[in-house]
py3Dmol code that shows the C-alpha trace and the ligand (Angstrom):
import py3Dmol

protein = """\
ATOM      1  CA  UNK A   1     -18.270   6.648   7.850  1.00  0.00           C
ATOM      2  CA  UNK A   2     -14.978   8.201   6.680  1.00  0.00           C
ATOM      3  CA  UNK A   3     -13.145  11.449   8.883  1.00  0.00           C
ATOM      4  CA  UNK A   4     -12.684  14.093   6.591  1.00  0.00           C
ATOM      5  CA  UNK A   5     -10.688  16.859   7.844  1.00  0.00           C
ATOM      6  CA  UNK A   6     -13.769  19.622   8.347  1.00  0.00           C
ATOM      7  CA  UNK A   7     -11.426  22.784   7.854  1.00  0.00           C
ATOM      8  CA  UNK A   8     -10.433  22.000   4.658  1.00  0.00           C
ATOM      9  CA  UNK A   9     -12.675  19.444   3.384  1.00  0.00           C
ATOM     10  CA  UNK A  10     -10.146  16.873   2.207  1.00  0.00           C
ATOM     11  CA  UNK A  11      -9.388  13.777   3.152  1.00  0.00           C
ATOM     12  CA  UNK A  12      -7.158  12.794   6.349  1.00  0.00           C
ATOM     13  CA  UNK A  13      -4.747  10.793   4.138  1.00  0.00           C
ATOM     14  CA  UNK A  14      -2.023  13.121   2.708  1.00  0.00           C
ATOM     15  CA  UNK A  15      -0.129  12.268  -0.013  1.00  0.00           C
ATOM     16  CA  UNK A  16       3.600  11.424  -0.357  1.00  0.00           C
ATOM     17  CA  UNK A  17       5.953  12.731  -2.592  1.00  0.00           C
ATOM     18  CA  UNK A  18       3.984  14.602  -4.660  1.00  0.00           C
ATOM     19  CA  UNK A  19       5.974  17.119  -6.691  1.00  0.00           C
ATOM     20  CA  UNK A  20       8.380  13.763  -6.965  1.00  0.00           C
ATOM     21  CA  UNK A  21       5.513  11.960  -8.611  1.00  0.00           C
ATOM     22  CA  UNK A  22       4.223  14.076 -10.926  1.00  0.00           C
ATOM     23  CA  UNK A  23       7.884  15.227 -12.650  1.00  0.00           C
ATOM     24  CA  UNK A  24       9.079  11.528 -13.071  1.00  0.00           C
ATOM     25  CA  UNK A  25       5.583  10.520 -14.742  1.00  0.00           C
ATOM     26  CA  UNK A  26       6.513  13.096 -16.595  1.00  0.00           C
ATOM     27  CA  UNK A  27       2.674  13.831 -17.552  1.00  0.00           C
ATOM     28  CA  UNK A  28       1.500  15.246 -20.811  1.00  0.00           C
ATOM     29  CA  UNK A  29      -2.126  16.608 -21.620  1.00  0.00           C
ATOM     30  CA  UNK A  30      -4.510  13.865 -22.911  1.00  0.00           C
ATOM     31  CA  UNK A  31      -2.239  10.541 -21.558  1.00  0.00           C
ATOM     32  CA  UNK A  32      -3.705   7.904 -19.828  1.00  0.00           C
ATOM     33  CA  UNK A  33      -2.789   7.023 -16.926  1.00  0.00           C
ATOM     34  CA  UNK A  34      -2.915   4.235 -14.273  1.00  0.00           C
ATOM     35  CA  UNK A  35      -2.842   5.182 -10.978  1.00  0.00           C
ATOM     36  CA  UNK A  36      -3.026   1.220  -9.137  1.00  0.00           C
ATOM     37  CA  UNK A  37      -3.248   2.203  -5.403  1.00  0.00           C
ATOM     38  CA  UNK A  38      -5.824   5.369  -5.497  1.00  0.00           C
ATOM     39  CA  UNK A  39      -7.004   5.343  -2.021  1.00  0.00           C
ATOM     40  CA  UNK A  40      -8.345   8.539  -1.269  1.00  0.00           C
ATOM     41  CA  UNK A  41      -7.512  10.206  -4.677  1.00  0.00           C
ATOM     42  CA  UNK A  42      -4.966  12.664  -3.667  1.00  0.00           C
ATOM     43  CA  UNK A  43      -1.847  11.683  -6.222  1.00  0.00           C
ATOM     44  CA  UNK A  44      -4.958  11.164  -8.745  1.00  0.00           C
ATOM     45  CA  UNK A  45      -6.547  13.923  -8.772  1.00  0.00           C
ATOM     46  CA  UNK A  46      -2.939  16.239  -9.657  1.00  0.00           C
ATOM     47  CA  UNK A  47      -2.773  13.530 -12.446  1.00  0.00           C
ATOM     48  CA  UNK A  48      -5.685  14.423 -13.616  1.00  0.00           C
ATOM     49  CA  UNK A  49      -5.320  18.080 -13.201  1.00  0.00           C
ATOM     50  CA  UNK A  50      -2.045  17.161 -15.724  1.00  0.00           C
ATOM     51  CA  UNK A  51      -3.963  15.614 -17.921  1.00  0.00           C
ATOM     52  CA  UNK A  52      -7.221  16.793 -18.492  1.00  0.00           C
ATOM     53  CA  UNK A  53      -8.869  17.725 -20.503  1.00  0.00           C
ATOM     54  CA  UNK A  54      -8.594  14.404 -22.933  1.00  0.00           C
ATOM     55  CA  UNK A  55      -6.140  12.524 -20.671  1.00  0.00           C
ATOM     56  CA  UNK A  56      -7.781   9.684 -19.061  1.00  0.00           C
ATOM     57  CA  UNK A  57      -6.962   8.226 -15.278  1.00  0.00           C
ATOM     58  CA  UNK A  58      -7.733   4.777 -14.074  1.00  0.00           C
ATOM     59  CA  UNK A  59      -7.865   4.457 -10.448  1.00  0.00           C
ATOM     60  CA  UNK A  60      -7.763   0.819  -8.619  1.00  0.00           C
ATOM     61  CA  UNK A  61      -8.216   0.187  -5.320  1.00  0.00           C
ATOM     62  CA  UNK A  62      -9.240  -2.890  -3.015  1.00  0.00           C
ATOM     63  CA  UNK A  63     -10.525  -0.932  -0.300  1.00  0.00           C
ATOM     64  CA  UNK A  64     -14.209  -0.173  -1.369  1.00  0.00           C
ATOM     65  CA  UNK A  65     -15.023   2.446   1.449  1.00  0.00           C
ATOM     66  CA  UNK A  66     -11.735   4.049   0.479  1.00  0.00           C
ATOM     67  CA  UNK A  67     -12.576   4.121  -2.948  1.00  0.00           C
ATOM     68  CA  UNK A  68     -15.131   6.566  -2.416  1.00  0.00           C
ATOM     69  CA  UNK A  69     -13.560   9.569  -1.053  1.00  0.00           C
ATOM     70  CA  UNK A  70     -11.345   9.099  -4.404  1.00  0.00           C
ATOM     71  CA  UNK A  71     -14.624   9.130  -6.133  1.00  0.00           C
ATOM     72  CA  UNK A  72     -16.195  12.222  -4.291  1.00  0.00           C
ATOM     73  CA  UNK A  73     -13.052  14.249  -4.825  1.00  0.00           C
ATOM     74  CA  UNK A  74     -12.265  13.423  -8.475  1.00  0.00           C
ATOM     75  CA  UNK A  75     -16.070  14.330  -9.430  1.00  0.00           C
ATOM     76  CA  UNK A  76     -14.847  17.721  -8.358  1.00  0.00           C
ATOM     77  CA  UNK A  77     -12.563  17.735 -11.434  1.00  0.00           C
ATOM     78  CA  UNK A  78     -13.594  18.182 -15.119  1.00  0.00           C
ATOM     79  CA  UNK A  79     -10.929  15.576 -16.121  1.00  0.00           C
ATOM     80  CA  UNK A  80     -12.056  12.197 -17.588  1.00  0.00           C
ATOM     81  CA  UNK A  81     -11.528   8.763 -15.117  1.00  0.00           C
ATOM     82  CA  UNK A  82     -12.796   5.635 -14.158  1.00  0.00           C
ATOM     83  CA  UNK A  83     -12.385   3.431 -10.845  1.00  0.00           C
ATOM     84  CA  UNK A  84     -12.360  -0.280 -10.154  1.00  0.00           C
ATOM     85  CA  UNK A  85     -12.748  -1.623  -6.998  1.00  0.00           C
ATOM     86  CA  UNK A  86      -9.932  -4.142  -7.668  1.00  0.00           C
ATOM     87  CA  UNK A  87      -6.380  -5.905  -6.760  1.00  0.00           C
ATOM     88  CA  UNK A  88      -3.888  -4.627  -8.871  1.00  0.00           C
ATOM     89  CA  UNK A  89      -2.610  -7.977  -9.345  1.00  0.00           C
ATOM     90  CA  UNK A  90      -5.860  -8.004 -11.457  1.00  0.00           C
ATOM     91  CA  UNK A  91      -4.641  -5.488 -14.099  1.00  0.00           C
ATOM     92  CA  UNK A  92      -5.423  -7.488 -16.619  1.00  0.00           C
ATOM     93  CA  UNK A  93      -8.827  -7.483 -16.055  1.00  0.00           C
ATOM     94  CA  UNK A  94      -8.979  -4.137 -15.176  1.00  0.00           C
ATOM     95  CA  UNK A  95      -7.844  -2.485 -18.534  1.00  0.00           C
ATOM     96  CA  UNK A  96     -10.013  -5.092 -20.411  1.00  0.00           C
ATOM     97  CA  UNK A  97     -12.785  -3.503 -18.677  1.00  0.00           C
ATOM     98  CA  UNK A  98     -11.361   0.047 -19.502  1.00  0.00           C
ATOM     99  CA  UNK A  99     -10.929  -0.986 -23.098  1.00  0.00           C
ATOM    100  CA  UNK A 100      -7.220   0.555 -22.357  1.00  0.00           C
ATOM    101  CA  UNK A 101      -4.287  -1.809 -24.230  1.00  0.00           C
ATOM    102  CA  UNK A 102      -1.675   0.620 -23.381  1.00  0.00           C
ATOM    103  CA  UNK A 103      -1.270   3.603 -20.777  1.00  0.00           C
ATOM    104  CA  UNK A 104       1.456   6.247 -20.646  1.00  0.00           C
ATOM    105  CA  UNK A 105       1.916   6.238 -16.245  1.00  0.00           C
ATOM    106  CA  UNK A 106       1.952   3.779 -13.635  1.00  0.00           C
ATOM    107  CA  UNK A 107       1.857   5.098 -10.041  1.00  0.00           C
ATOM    108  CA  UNK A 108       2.034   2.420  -7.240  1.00  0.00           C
ATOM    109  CA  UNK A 109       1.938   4.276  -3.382  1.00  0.00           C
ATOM    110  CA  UNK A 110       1.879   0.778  -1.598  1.00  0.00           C
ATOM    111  CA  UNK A 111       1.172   0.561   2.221  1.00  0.00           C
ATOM    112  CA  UNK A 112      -2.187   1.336   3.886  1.00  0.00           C
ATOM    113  CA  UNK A 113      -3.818   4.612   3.893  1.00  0.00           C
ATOM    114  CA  UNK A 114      -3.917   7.174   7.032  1.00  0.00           C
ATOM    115  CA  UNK A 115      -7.750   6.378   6.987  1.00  0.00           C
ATOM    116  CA  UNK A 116      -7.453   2.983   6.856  1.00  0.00           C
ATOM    117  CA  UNK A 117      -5.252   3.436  10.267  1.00  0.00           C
ATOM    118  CA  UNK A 118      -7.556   6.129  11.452  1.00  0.00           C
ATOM    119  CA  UNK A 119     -10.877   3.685  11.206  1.00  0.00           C
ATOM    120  CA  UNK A 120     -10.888   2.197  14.488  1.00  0.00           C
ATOM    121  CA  UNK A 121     -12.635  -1.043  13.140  1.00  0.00           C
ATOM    122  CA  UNK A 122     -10.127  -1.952  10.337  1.00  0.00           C
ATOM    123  CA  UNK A 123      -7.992  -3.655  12.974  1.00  0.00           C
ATOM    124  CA  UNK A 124      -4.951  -1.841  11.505  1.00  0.00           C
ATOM    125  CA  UNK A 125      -3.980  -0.159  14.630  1.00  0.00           C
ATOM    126  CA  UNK A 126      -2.720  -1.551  17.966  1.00  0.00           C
ATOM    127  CA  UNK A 127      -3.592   2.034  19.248  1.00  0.00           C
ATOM    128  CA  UNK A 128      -7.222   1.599  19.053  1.00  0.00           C
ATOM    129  CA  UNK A 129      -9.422  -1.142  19.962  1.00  0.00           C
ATOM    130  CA  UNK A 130     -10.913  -3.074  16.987  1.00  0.00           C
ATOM    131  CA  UNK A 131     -11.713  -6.853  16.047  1.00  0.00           C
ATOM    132  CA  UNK A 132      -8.523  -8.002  14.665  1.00  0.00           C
ATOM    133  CA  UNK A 133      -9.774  -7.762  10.748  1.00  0.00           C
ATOM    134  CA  UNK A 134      -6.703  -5.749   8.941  1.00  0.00           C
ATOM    135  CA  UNK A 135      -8.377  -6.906   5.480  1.00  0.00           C
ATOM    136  CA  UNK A 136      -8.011  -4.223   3.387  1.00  0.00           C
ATOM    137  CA  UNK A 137     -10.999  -5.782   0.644  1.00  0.00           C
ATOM    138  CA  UNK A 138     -13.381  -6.286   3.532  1.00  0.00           C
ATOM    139  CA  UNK A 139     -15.241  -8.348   0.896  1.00  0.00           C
ATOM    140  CA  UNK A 140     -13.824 -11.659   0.437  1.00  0.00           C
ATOM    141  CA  UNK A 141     -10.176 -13.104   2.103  1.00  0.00           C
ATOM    142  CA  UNK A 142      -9.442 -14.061   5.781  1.00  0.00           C
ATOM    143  CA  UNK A 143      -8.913 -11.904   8.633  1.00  0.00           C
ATOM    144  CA  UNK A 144      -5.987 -11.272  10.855  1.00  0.00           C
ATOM    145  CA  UNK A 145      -8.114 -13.502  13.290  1.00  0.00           C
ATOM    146  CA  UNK A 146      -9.074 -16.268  11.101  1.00  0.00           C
ATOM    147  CA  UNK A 147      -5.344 -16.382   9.959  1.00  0.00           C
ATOM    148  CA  UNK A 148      -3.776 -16.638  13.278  1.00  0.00           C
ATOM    149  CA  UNK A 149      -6.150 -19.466  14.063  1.00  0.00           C
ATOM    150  CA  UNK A 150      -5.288 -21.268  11.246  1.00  0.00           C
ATOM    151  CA  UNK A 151      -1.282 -21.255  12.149  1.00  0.00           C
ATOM    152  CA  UNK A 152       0.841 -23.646  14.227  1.00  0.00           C
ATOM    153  CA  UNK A 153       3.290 -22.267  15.914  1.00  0.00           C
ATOM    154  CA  UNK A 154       6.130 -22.597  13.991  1.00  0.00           C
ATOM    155  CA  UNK A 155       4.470 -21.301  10.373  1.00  0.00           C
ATOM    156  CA  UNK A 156       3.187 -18.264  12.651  1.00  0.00           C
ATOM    157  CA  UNK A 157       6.894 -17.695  14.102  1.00  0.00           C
ATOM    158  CA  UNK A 158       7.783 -17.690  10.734  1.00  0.00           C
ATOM    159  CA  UNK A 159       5.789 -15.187   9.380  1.00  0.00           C
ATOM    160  CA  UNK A 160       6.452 -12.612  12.080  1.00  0.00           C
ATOM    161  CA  UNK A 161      10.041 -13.245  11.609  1.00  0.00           C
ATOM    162  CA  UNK A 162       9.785 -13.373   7.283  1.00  0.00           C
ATOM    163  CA  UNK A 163       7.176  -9.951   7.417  1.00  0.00           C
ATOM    164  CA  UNK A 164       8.162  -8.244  10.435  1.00  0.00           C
ATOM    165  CA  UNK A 165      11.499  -8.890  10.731  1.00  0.00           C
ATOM    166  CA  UNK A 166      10.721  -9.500  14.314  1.00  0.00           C
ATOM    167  CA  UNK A 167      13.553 -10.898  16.541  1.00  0.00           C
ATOM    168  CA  UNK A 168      11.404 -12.538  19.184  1.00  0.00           C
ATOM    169  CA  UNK A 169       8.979 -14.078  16.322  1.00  0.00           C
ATOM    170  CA  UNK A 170       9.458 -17.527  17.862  1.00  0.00           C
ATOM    171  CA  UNK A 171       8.414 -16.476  21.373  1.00  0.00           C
ATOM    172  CA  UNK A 172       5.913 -14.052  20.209  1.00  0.00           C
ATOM    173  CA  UNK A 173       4.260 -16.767  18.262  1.00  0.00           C
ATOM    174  CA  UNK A 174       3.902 -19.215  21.333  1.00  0.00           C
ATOM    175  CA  UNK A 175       2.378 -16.366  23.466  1.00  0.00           C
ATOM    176  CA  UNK A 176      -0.135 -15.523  20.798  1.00  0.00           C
ATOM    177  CA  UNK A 177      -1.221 -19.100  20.417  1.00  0.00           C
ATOM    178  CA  UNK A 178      -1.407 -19.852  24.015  1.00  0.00           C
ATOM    179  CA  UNK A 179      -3.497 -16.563  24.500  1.00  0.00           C
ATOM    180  CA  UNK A 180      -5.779 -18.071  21.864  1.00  0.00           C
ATOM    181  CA  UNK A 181      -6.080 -21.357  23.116  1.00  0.00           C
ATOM    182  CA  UNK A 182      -6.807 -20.276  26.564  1.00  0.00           C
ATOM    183  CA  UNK A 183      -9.542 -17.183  26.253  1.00  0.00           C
ATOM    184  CA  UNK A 184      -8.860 -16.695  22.060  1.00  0.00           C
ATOM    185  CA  UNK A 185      -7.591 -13.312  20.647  1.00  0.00           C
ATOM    186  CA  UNK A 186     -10.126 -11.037  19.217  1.00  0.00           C
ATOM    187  CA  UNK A 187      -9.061  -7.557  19.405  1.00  0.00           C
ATOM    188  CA  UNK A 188      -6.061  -5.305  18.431  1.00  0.00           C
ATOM    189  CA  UNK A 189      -5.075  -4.219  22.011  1.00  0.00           C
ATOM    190  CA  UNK A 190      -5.600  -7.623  23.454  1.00  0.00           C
ATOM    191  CA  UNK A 191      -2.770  -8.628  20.861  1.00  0.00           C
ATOM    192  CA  UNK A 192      -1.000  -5.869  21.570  1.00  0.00           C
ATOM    193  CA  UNK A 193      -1.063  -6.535  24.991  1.00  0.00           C
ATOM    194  CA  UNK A 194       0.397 -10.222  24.627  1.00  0.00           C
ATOM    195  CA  UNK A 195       3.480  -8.781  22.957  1.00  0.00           C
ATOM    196  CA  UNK A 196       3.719  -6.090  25.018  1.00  0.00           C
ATOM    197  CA  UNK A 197       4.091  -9.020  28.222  1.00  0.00           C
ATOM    198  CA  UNK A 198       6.781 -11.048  26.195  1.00  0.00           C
ATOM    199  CA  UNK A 199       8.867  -8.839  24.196  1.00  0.00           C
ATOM    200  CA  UNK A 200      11.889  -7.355  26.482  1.00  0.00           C
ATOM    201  CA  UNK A 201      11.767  -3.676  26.849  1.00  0.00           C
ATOM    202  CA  UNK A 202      14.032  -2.270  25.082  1.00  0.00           C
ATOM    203  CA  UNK A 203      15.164   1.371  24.261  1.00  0.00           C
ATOM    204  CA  UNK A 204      13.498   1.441  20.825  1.00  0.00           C
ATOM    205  CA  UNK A 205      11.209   3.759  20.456  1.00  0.00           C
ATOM    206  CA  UNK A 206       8.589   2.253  18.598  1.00  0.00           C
ATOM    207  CA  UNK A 207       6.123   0.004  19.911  1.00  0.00           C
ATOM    208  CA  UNK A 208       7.170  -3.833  20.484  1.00  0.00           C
ATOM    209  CA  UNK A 209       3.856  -4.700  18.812  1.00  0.00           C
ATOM    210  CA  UNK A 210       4.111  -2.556  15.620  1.00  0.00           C
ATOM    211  CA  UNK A 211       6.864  -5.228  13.634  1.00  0.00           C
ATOM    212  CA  UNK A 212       3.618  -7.987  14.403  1.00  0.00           C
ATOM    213  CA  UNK A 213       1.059  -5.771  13.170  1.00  0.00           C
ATOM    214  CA  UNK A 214       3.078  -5.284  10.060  1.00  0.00           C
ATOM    215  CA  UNK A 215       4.058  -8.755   9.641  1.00  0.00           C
ATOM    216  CA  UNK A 216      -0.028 -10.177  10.134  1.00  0.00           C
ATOM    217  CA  UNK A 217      -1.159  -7.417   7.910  1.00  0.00           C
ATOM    218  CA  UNK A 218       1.622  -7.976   5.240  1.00  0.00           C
ATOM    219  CA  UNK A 219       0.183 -11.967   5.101  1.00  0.00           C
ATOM    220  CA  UNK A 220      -3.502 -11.243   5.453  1.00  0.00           C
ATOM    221  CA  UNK A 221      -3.517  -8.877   2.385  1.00  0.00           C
ATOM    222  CA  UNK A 222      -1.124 -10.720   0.533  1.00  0.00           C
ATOM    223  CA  UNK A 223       0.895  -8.026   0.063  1.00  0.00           C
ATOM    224  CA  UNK A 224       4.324  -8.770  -1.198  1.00  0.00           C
ATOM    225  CA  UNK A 225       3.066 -11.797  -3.436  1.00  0.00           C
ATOM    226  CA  UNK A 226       0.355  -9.029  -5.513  1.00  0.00           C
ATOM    227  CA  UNK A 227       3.271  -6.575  -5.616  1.00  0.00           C
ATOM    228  CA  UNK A 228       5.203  -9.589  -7.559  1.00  0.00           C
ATOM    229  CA  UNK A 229       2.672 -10.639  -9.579  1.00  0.00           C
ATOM    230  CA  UNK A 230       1.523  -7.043 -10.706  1.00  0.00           C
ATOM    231  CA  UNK A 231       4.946  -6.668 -11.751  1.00  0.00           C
ATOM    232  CA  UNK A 232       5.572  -9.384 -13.505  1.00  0.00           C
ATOM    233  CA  UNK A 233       2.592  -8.317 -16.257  1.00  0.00           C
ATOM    234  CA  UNK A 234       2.593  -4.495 -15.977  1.00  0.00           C
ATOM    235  CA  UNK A 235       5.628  -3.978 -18.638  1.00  0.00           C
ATOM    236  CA  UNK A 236       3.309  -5.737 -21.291  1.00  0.00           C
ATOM    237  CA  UNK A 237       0.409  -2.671 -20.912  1.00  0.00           C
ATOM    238  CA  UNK A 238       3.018   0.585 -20.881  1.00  0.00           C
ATOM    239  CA  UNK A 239       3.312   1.967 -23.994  1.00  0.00           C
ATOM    240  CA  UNK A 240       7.200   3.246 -25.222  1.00  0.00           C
ATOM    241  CA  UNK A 241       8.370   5.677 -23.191  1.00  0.00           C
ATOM    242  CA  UNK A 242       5.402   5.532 -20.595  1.00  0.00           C
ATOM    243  CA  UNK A 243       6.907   5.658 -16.667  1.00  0.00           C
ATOM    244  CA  UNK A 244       6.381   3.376 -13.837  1.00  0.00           C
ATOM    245  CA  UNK A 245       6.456   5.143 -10.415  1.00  0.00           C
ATOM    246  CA  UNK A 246       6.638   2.971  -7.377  1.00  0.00           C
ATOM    247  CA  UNK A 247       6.722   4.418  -3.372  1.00  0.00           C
ATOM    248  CA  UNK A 248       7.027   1.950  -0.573  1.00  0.00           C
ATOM    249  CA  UNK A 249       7.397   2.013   3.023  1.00  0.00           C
ATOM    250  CA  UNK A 250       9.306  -0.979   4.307  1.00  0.00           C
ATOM    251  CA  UNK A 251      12.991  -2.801   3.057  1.00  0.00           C
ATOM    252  CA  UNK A 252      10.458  -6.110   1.709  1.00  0.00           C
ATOM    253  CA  UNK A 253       8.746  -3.970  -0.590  1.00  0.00           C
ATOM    254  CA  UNK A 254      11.576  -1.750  -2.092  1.00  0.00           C
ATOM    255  CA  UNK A 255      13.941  -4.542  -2.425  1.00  0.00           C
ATOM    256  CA  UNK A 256      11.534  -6.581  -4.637  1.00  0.00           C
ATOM    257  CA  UNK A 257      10.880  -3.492  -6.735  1.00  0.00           C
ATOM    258  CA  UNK A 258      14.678  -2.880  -6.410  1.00  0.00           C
ATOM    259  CA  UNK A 259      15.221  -6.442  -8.353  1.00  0.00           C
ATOM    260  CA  UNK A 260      12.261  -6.658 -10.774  1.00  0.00           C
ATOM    261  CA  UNK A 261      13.267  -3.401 -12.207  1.00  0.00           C
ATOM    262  CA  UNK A 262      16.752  -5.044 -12.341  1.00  0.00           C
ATOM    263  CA  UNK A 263      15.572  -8.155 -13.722  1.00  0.00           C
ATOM    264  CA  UNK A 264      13.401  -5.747 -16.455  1.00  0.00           C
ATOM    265  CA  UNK A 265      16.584  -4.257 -17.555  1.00  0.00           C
ATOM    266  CA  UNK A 266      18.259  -7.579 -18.107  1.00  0.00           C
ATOM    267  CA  UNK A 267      14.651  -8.345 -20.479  1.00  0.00           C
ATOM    268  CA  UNK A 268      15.477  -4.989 -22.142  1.00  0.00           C
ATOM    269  CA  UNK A 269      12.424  -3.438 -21.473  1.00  0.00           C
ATOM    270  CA  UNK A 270      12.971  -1.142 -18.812  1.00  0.00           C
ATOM    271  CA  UNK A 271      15.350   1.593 -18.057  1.00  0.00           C
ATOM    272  CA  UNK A 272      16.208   2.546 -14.260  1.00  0.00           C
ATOM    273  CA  UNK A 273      15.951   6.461 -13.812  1.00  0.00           C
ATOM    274  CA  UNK A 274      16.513   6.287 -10.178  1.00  0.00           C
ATOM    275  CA  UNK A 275      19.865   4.668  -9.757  1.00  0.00           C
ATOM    276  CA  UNK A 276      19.444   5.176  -5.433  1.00  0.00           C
ATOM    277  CA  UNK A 277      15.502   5.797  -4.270  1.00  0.00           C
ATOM    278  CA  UNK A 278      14.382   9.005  -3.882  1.00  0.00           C
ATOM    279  CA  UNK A 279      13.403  10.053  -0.285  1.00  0.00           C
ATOM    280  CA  UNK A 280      11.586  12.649   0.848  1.00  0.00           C
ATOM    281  CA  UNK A 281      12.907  15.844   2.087  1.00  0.00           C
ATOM    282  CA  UNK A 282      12.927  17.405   5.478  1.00  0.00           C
ATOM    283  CA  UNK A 283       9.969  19.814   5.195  1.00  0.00           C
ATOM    284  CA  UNK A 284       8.117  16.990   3.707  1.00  0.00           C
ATOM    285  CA  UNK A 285       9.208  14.877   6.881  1.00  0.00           C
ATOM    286  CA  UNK A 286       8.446  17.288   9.258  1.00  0.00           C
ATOM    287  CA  UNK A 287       5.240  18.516   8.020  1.00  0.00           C
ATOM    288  CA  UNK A 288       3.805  14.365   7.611  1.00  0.00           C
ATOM    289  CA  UNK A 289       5.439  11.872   9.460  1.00  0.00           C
ATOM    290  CA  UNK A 290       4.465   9.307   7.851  1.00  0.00           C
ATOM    291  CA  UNK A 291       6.381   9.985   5.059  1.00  0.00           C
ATOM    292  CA  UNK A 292       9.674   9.246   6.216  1.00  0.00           C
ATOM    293  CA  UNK A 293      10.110   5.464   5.536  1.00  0.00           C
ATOM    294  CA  UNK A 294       8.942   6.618   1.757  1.00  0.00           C
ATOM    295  CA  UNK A 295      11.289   5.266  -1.134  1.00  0.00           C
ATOM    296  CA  UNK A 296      10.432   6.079  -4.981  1.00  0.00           C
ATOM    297  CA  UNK A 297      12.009   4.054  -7.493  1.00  0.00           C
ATOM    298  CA  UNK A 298      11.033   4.790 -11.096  1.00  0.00           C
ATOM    299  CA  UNK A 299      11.394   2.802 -14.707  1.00  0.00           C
ATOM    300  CA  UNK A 300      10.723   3.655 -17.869  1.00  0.00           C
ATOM    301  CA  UNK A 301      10.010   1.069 -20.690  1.00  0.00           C
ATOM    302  CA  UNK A 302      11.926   0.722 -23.907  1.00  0.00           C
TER     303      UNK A 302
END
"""
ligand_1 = """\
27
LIG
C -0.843 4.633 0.693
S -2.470 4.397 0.164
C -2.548 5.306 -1.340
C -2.896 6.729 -1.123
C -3.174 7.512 -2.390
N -2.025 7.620 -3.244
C -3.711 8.888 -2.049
O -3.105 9.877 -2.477
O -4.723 8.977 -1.363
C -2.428 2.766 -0.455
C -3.747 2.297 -1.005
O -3.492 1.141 -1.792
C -4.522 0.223 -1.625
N -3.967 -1.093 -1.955
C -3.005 -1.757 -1.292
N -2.731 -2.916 -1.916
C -3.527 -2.968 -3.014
C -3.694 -3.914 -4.067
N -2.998 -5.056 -4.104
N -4.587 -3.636 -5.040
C -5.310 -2.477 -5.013
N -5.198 -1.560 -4.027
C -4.313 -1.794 -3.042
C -4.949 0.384 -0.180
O -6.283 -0.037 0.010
C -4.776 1.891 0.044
O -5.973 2.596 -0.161
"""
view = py3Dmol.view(width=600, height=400)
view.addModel(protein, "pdb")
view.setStyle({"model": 0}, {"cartoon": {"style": "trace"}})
view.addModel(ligand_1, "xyz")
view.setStyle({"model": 1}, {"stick": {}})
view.zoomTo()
view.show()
């Protein structure tokens, strides 16, 4: 069942960069737009408000359950949408099902949703004990389990080190897999708990296992290799003129944004409007945390 926040009604995800969003789509009544990572509606349903009342929103997401609460609140509206329970790297499919050739928006807020965190049996947080799933399409793909039994050391050093950035990937790696040789590794906090006994204590401040959480749930959802793919066909479906907003919340994401939008300019069929991303400001950052790592880039197509 998903938490909804019983004062208010709305969902415990709060969305980032809001204002941001909607004045660089720079929405018009009756547009259609595409908003790829919907989770639990909240950029989509001030799109719609935008829009309506002949605009048209498409919302994709993988996560079914998530899907849902995008569903329940956007009912609330009177504008026109549709949602697919899809990987954006799909799009093509998607809009063939929409009958949609060309849309006027593209919003992208990558990452994982505050309730997919929150759900203590996603597996998404070392803070809570869960089987170690992290899928975020809980129907079909492997799980953060399966993978790490699948991976010698070395390829599992690797990973840690290419997705987390993680400086003690190789002796993380050999502590994981003798952990799951010897009793196997089932849970978040028993992971946790194997980094926690290898990883020198430093004075960071974040936790030594959150760089391996990232880097396991980066691989098991495929993350970085949808982001490329979606971006390689998305230019062919915006109409002249039509925006592409993009917010992301690590340095792997952003920098292949960063360099497709580059590489679209050298095509000649985008324009960069953000020269530097645009971060959030301090009130934002103080009132949601989460927010802070947030970096919008934004394109336009010729
Ligand atoms: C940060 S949340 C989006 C929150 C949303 N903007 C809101 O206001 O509620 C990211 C969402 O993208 C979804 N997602 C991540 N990768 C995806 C992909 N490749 N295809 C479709 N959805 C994806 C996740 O399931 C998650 O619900």
């Amino acid at each position: 069942m998903i938490k909804m926040d019983n004062i208010t009604d709305t969902p415990l995800h709060k969305p980032v960069m809001v204002e941001e969003v909607l004045d660089y789509l720079n929405l018009q009544s009756g547009q259609t737009i595409l908003d790829c990572t919907a989770g639990c509606g909240g950029h989509a349903i001030k799109i719609l408000d935008k829009i309506k009342p002949d605009g048209f929103l498409i919302g994709i997401d993988k996560d079914m359950e998530i899907l849902q609460t995008a569903k329940q609140s956007l009912s609330k509206t009177t504008g026109k949408f549709k949602l697919y329970h899809a990987d954006y790297s799909d799009i093509d499919e998607v809009l063939r099902q929409a009958e949609v050739d060309k849309v006027n928006g593209v919003l992208l807020d990558l990452g994982v949703s505050s309730l997919q965190f929150d759900q203590a049996d996603r597996g998404f947080s070392f803070a809570k004990e869960a089987p170690l799933d992290m899928r975020m399409d809980r129907s079909r793909g492997i799980t953060a389990q399966n993978l790490i039994q699948r991976l010698s050391e070395t390829e599992l050093g690797e990973l840690l080190w290419k997705y987390g950035e993680e400086r003690w990937s190789r002796r993380i790696a050999r502590a994981i897999l003798k952990e799951e040789k010897e009793v196997g590794i089932i849970t978040t906090r028993q992971l946790a708990g194997v980094v926690e006994r290898v990883v020198p204590r430093g004075k960071s401040k974040i936790h030594p296992a959150t760089r391996v959480f990232q880097a396991l749930r980066i691989a098991v959802n495929k993350e970085l290799e949808n982001l490329e793919i979606f971006l390689d066909k998305i230019y062919n479906y915006m109409a002249v003129g039509a925006r592409i907003v993009i917010i992301s919340f690590h340095s792997l994401e952003d920098r292949i944004v960063k360099n497709k939008f580059i590489e679209m300019v050298k095509q000649n069929v985008f324009r960069i409007l953000t020269k530097k991303p645009i971060t959030p400001c301090e009130a934002e950052i103080r009132e949601n945390i989460r927010s802070r790592s947030a970096k919008l880039r934004v394109a336009e197509r010729i």
